[in-house]
PASEBA-1860 file (N, C-alpha, C; in nm, 3 decimals):
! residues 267
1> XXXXXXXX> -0.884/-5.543/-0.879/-0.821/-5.413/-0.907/-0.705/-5.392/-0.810 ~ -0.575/-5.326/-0.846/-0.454/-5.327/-0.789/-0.527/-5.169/-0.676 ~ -0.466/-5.192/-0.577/-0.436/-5.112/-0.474/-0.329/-5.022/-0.503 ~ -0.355/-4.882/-0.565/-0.295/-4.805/-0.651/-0.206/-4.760/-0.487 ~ -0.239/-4.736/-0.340/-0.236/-4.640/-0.270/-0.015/-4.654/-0.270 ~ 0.049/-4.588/-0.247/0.211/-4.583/-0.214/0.190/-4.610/-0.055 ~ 0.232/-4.703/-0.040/0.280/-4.763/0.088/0.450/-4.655/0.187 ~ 0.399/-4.608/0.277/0.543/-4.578/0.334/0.645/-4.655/0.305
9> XXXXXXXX> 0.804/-4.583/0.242/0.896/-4.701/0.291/0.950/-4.725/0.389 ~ 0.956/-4.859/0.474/1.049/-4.911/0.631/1.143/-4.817/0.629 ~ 1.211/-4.735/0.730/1.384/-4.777/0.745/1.387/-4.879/0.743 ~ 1.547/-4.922/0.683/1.601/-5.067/0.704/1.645/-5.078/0.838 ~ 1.671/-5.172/0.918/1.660/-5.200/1.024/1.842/-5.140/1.085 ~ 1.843/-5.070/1.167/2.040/-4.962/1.169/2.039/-4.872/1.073 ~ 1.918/-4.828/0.989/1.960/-4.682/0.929/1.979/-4.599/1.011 ~ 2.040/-4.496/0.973/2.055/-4.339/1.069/1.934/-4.256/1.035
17> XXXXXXXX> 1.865/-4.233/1.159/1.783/-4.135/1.146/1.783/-3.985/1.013 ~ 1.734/-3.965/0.964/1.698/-3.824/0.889/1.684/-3.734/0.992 ~ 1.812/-3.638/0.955/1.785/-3.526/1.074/1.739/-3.409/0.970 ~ 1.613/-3.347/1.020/1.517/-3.218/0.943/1.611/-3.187/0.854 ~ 1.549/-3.078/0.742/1.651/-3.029/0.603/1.671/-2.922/0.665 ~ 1.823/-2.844/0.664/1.886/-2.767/0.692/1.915/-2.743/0.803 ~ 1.883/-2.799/0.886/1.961/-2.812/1.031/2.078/-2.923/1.062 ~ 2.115/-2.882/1.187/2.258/-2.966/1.219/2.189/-3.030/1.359
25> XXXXXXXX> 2.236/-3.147/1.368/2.202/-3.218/1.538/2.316/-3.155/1.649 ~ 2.249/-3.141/1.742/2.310/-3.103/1.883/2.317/-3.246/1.960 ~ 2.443/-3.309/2.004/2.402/-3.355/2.112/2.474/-3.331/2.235 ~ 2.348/-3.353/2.359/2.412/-3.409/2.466/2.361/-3.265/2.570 ~ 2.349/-3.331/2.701/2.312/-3.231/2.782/2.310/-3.054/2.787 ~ 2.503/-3.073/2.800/2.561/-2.960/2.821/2.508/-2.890/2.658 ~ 2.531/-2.957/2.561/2.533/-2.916/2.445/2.421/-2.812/2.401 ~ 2.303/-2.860/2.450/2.172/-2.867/2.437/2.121/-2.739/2.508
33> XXXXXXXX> 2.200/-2.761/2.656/2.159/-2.634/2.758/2.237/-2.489/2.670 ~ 2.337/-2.502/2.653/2.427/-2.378/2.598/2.375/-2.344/2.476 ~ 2.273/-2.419/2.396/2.209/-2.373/2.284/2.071/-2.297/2.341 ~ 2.052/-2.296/2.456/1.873/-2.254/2.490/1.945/-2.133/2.569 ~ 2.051/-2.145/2.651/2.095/-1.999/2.731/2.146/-1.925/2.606 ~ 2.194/-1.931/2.528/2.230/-1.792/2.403/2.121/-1.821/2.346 ~ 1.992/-1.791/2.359/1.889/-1.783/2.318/1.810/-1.858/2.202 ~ 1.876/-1.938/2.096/1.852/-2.031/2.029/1.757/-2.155/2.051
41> XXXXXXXX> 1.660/-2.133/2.056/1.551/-2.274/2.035/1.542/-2.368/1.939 ~ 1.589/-2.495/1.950/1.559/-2.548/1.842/1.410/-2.611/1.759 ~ 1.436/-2.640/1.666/1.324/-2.669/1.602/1.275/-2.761/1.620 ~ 1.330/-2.857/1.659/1.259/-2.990/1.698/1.416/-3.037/1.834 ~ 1.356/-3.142/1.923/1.391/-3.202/2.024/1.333/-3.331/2.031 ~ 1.491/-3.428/1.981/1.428/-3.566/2.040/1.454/-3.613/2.179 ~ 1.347/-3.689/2.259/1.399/-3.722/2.430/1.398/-3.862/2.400 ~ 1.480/-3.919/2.455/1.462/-4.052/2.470/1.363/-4.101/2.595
49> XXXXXXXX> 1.261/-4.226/2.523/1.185/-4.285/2.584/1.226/-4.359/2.713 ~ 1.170/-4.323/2.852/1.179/-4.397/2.950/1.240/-4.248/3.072 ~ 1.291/-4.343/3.138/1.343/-4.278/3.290/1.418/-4.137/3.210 ~ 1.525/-4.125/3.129/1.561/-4.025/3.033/1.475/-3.861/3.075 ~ 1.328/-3.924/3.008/1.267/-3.844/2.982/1.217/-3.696/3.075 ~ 1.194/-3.809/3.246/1.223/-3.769/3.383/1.357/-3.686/3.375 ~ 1.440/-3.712/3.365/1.591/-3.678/3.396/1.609/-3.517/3.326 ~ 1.517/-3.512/3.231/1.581/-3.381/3.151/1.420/-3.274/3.128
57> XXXXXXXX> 1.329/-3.318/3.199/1.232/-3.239/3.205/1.224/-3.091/3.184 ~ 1.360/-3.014/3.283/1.356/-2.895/3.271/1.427/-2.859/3.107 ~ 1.518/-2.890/3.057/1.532/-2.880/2.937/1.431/-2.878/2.852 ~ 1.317/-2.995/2.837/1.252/-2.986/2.778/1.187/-2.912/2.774 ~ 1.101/-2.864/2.876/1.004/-2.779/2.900/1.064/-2.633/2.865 ~ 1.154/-2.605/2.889/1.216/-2.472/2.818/1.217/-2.474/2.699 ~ 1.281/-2.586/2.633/1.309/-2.584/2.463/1.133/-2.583/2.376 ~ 1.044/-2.611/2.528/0.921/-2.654/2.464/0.846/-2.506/2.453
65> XXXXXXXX> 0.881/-2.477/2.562/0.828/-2.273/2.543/0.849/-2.198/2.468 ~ 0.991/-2.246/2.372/1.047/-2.169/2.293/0.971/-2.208/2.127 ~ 0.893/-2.304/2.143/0.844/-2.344/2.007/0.946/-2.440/1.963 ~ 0.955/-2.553/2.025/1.035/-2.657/1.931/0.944/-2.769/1.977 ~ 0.932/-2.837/1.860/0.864/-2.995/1.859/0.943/-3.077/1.920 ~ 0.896/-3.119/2.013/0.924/-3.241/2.102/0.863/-3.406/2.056 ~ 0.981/-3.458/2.042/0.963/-3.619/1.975/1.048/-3.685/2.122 ~ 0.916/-3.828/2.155/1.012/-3.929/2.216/1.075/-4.037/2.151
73> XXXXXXXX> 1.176/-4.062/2.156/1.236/-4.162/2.066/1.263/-4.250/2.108 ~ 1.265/-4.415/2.094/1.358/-4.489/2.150/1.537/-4.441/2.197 ~ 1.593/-4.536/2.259/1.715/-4.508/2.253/1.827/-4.524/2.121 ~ 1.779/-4.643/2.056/1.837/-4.701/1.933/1.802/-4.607/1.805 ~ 1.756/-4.472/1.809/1.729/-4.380/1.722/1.830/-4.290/1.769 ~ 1.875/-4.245/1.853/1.937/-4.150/1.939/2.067/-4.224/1.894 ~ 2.044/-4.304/1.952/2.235/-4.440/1.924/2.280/-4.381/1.790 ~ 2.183/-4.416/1.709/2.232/-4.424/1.514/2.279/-4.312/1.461
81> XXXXXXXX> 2.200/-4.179/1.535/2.155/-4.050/1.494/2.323/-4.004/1.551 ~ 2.356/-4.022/1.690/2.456/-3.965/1.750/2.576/-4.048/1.703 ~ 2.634/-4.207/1.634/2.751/-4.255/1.577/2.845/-4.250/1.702 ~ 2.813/-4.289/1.791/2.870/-4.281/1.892/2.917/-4.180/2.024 ~ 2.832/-4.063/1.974/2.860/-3.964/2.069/2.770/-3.986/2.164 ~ 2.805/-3.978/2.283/2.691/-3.952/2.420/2.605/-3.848/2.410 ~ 2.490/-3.889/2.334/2.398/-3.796/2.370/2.312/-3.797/2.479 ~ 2.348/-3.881/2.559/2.269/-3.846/2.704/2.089/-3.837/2.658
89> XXXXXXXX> 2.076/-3.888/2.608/1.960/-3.886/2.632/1.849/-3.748/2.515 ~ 1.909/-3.697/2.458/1.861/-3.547/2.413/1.954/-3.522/2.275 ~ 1.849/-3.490/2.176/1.923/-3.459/2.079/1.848/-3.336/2.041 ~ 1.936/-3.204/1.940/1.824/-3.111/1.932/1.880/-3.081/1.795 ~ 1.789/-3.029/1.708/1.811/-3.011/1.595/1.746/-2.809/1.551 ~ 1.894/-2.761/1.521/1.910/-2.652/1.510/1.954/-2.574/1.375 ~ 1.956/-2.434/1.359/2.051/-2.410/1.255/2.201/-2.377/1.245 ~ 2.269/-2.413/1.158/2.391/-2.462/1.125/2.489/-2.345/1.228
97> XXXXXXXX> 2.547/-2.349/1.301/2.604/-2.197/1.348/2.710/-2.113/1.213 ~ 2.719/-2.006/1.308/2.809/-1.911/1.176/2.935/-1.796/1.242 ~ 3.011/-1.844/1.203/3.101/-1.767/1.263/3.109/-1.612/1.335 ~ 3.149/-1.575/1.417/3.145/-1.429/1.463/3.205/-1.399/1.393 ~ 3.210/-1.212/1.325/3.247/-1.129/1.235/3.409/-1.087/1.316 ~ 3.496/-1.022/1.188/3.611/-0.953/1.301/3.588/-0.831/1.376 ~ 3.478/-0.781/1.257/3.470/-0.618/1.325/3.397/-0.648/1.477 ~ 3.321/-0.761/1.515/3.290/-0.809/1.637/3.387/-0.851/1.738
105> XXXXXXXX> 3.510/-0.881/1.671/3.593/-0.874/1.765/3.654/-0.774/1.821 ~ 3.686/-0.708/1.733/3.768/-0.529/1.744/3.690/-0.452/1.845 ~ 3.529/-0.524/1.837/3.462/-0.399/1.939/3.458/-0.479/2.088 ~ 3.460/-0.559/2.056/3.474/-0.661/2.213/3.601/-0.625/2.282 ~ 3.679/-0.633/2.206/3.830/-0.627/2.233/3.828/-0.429/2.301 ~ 3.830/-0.319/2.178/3.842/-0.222/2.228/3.727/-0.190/2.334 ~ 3.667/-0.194/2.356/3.538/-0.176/2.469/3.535/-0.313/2.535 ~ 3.705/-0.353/2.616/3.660/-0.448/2.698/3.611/-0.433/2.829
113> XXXXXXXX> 3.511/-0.526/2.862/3.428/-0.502/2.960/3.448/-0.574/3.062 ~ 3.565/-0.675/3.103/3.573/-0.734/3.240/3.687/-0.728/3.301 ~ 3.658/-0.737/3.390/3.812/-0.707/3.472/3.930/-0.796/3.475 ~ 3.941/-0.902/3.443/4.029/-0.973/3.365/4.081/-0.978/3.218 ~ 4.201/-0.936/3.212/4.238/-0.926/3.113/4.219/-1.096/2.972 ~ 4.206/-1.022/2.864/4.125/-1.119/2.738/4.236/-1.215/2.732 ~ 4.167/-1.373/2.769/4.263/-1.470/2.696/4.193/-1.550/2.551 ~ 4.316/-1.499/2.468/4.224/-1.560/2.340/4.309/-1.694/2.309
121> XXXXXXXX> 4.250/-1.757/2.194/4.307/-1.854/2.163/4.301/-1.847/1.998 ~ 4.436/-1.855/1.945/4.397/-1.832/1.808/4.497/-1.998/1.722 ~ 4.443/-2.077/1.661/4.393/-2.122/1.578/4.441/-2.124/1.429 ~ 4.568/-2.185/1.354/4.650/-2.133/1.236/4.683/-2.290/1.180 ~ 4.509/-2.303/1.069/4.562/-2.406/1.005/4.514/-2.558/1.080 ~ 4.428/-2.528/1.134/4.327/-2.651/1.224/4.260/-2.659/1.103 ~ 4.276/-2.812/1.063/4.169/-2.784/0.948/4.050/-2.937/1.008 ~ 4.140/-2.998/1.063/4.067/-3.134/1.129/3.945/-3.085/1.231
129> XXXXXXXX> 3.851/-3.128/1.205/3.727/-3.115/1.257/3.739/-3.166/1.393 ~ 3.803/-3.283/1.447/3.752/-3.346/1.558/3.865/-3.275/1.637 ~ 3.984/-3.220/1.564/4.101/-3.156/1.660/3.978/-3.005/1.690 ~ 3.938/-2.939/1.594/3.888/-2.797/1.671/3.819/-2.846/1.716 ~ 3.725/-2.882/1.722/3.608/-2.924/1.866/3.678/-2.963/1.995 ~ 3.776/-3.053/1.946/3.850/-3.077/2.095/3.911/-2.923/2.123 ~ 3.960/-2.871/2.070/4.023/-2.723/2.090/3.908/-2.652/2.185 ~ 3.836/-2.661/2.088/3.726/-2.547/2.135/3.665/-2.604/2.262
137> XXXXXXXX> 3.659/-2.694/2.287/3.629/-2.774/2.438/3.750/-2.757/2.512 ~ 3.856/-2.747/2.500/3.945/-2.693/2.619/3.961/-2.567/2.643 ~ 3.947/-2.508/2.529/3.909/-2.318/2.592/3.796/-2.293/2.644 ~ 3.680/-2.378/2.647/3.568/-2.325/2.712/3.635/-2.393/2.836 ~ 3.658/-2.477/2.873/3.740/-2.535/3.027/3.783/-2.390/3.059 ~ 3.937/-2.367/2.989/3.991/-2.295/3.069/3.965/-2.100/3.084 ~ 3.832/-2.136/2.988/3.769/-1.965/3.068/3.842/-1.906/2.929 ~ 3.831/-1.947/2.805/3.871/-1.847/2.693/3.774/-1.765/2.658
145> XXXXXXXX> 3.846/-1.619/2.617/3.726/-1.535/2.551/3.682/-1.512/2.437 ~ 3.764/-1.609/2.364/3.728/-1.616/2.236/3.836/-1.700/2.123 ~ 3.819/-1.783/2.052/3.901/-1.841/1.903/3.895/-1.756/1.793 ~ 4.026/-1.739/1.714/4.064/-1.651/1.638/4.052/-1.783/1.554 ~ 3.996/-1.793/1.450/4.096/-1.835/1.304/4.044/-1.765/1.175 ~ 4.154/-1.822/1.061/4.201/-1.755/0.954/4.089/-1.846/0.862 ~ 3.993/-1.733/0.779/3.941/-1.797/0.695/3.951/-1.890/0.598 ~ 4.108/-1.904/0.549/4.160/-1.974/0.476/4.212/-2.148/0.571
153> XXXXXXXX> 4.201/-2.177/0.499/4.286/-2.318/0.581/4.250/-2.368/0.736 ~ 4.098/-2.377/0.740/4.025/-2.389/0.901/3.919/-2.460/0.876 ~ 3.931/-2.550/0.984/3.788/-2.648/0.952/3.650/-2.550/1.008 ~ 3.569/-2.611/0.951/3.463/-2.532/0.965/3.356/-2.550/1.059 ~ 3.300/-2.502/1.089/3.204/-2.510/1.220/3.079/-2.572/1.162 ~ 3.092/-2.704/1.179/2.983/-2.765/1.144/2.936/-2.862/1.250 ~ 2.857/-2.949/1.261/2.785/-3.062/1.324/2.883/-3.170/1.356 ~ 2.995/-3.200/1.346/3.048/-3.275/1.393/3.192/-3.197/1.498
161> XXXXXXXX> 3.188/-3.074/1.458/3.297/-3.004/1.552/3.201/-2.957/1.642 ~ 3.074/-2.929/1.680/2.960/-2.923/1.802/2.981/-3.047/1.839 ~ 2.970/-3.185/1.792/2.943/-3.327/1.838/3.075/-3.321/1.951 ~ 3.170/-3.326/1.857/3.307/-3.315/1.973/3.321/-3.211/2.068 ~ 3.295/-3.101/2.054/3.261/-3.008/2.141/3.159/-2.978/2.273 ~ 3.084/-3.114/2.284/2.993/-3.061/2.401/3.001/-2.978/2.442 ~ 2.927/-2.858/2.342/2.849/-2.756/2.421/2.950/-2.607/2.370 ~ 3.059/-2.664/2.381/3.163/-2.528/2.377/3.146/-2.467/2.242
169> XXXXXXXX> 3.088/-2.547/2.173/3.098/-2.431/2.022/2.987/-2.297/2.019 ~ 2.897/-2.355/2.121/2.782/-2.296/2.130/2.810/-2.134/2.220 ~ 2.926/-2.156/2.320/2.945/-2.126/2.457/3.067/-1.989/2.403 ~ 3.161/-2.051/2.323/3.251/-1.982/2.310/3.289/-1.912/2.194 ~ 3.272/-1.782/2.174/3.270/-1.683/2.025/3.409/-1.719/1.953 ~ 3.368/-1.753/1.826/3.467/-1.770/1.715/3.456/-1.737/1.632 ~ 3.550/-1.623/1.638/3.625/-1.546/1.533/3.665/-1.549/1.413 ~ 3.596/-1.538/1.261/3.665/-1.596/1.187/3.748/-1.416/1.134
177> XXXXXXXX> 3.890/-1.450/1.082/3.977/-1.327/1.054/3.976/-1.319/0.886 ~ 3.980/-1.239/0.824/4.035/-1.239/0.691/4.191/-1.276/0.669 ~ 4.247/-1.211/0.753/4.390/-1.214/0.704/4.462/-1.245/0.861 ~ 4.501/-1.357/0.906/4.568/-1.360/1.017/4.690/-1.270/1.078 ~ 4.789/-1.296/0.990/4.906/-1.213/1.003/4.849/-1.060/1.017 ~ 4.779/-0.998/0.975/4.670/-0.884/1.046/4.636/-0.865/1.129 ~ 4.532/-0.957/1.171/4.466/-0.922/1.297/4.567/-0.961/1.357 ~ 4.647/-1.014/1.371/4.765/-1.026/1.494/4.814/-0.896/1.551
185> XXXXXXXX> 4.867/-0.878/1.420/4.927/-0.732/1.448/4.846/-0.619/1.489 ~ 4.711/-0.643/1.453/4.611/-0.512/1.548/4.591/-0.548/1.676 ~ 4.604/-0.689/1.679/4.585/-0.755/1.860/4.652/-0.662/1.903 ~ 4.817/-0.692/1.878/4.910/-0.624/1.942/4.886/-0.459/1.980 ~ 4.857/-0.412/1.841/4.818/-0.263/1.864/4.719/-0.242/1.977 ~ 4.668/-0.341/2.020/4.564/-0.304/2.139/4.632/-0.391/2.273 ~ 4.738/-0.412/2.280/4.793/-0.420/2.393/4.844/-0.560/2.422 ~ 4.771/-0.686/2.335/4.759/-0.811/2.381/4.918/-0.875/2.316
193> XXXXXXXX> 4.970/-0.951/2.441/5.101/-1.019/2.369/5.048/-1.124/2.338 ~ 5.122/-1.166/2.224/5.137/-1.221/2.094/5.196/-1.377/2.121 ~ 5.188/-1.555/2.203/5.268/-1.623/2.202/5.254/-1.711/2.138 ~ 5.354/-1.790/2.036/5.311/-1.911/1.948/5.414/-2.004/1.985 ~ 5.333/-2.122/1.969/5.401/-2.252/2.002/5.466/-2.305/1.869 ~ 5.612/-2.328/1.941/5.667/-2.379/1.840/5.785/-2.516/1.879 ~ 5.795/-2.622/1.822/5.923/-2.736/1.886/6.030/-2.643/1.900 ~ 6.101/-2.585/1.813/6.243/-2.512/1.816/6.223/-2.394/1.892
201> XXXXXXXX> 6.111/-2.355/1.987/6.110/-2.239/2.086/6.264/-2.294/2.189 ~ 6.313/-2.173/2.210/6.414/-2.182/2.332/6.360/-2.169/2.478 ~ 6.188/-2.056/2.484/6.136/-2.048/2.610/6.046/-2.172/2.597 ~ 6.032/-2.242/2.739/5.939/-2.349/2.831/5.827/-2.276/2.808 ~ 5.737/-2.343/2.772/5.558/-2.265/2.824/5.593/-2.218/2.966 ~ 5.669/-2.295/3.051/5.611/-2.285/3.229/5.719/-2.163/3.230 ~ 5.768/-2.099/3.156/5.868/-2.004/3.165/5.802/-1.841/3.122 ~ 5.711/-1.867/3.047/5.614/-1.739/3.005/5.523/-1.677/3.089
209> XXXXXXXX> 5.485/-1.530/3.039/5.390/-1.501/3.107/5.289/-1.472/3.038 ~ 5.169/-1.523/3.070/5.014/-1.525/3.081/4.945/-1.484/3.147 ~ 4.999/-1.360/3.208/4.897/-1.344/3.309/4.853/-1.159/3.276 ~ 4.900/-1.083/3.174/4.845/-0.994/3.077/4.753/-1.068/2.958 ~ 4.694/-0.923/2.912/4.637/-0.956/2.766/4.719/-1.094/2.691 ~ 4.624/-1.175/2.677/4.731/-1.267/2.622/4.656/-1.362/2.482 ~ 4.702/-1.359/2.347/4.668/-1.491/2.265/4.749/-1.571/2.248 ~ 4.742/-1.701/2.297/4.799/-1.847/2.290/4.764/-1.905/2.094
217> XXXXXXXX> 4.902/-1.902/2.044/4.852/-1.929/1.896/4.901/-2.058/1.875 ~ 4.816/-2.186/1.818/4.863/-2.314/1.778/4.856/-2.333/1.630 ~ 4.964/-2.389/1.627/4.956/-2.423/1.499/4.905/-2.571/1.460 ~ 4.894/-2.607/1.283/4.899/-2.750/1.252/4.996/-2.847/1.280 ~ 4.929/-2.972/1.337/4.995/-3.056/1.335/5.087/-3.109/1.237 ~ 5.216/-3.129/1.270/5.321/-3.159/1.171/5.372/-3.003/1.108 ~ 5.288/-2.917/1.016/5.359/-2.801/0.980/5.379/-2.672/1.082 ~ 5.303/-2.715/1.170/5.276/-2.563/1.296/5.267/-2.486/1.230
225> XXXXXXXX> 5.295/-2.364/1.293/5.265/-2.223/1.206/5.311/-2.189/1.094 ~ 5.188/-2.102/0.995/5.246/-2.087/0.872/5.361/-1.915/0.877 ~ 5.452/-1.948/0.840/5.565/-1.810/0.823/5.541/-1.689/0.897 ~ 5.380/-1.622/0.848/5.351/-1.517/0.871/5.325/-1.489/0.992 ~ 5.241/-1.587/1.047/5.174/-1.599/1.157/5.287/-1.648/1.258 ~ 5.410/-1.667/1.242/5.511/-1.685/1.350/5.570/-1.564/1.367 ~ 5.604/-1.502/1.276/5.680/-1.334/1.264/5.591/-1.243/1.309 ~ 5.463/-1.294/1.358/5.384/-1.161/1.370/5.385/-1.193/1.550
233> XXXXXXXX> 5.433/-1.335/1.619/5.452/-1.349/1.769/5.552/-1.257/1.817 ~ 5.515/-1.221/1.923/5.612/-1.165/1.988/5.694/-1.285/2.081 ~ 5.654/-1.384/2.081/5.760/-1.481/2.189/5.698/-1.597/2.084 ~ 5.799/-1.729/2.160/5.752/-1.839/2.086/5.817/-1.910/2.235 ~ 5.707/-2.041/2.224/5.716/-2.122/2.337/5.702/-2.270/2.328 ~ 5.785/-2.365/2.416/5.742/-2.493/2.350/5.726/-2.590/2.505 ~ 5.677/-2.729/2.492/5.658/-2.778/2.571/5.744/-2.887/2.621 ~ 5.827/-2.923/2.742/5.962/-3.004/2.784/5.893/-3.155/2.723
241> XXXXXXXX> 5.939/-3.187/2.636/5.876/-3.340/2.606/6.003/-3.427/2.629 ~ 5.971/-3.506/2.767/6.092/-3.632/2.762/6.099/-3.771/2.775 ~ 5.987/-3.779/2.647/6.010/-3.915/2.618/6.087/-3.925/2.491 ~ 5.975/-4.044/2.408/6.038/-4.061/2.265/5.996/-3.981/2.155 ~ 5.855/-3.920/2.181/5.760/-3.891/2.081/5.830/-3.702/2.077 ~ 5.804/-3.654/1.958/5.826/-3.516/1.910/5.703/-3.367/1.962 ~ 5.605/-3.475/1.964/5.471/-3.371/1.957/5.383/-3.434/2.008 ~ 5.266/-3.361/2.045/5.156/-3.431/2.112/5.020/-3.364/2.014
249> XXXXXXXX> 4.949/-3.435/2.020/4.806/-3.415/1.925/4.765/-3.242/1.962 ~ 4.756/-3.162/1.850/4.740/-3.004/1.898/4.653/-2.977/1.984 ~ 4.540/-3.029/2.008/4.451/-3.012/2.087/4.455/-3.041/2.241 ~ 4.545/-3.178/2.300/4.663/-3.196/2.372/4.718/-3.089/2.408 ~ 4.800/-3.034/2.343/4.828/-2.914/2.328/4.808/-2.833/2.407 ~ 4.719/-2.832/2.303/4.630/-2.638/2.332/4.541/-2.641/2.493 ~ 4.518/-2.773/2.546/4.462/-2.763/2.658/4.538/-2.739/2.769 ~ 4.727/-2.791/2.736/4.827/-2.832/2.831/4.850/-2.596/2.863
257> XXXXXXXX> 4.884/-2.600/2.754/4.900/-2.461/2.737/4.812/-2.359/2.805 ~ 4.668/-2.371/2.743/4.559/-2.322/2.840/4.543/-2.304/3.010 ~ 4.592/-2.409/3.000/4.555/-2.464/3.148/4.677/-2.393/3.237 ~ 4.836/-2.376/3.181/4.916/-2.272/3.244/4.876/-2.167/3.251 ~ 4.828/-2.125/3.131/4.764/-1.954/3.148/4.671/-1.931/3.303 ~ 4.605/-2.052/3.286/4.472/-2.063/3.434/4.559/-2.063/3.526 ~ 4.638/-2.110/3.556/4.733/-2.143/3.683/4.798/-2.018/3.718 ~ 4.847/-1.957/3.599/4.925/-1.822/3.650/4.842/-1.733/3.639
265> XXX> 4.714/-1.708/3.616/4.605/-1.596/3.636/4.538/-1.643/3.756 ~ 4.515/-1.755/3.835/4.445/-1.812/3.974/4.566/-1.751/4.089 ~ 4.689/-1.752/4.062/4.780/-1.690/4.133/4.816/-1.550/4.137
END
């Protein structure tokens, strides 16, 4: 008589792990920690087997209080699962994030609460996934209070703009707007100047000031800003490039830019 029972099927030997239904993978230390401090536990936590496991104890044990299943994994599950990202050891599997509302911005903004004036970063037409994550990882560097973008024409906050992001997608509120050329103009109404980067700017970035209310606006690579969203700047600024090349990758960019704002607010 045949052995009716269904046998498990193998993975084939380099499949990618199955990450749970409806969640997105986290990886990587920082990534992992900034998902458990904004209060988010995930549902499950893989550690990698060995010394690893030592290394990230306190993580675990937090993510473990919070009710998430803890799996040890080899490393070569972690490898497949992450496609090359450093996950250090820790992968966590969460739900998908979701953009902050505008009316959440308007109240942040009018009831601001720190004594440094708001540096935002707004975002026109990023539609490349691995450019906003890199974005969004240089504004959490340089102390941003938040990413503006336009619902239309923006990559979306998914699992691979966290992957590139260590940690910052988690860390730093993003804004999604209905209508850009709008909320610009209410920025303004609340005090914040308005600067967009553009090649044909006549002012130097190192020539501006950043050191008020300030949103730094980038545009797409190759088209930069769309029409509206340039007429609604109050300045436009560009960066001394003297080599051969025209432009530098936006995210490049947006960190070179950032990072003046830091310099003239540390002074």
């Amino acid at each position: 008589m045949k052995d009716m029972k269904q046998k498990r099927p193998r993975r084939a030997a380099g499949a990618t792990p199955a990450i749970p239904g409806g969640l997105e993978a986290v990886f990587g230390v920082h990534a992992v920690r900034a998902l458990l401090e904004r209060g988010e536990t995930p549902r499950e936590l893989w550690v990698q087997e060995g010394a690893a496991g030592s290394r990230l104890a306190e993580l675990v044990e937090v993510a473990r209080r919070g009710g998430a299943r803890v799996q040890v994994r080899p490393r070569d599950d972690l490898d497949r699962l992450a496609q090359g990202a450093s996950h250090q050891g820790i992968v966590a599997f969460a739900s998908p994030l979701a953009f902050e509302s505008e009316a959440a911005l308007w109240f942040r903004l009018e009831a601001w609460p720190l004594e440094a004036p708001p540096l935002l970063l707004v975002l026109d037409g990023i539609t490349d996934v691995h450019n906003f994550g890199a974005c969004l990882r240089s504004a959490d560097a340089a102390g941003v209070h938040g990413v503006i973008v336009p619902k239309d024409k923006a990559a979306p906050l998914n699992a691979t703009v966290r992957k590139v992001a260590c940690g910052a997608a988690e860390s730093v509120p993003v804004y999604q707007v209905t209508n850009l050329a709008r909320a610009l103009a209410k920025l303004k109404a609340l005090g914040v100047w308005i600067t967009g980067t553009a090649g044909e700017a006549e002012t130097l970035l190192f020539d501006a000031d950043f050191t008020g209310p300030t949103a730094l606006v980038m545009g797409a690579e190759g088209k930069g800003m769309r029409r509206l969203t340039r007429e609604a700047c109050d300045g436009l600024v560009k960066l001394p490039m003297a080599g051969c090349v025209s432009s530098l990758n936006v995210s490049v960019a947006t960190g070179i830019c950032l990072f003046e704002a830091v310099r003239q607010r540390r002074g």
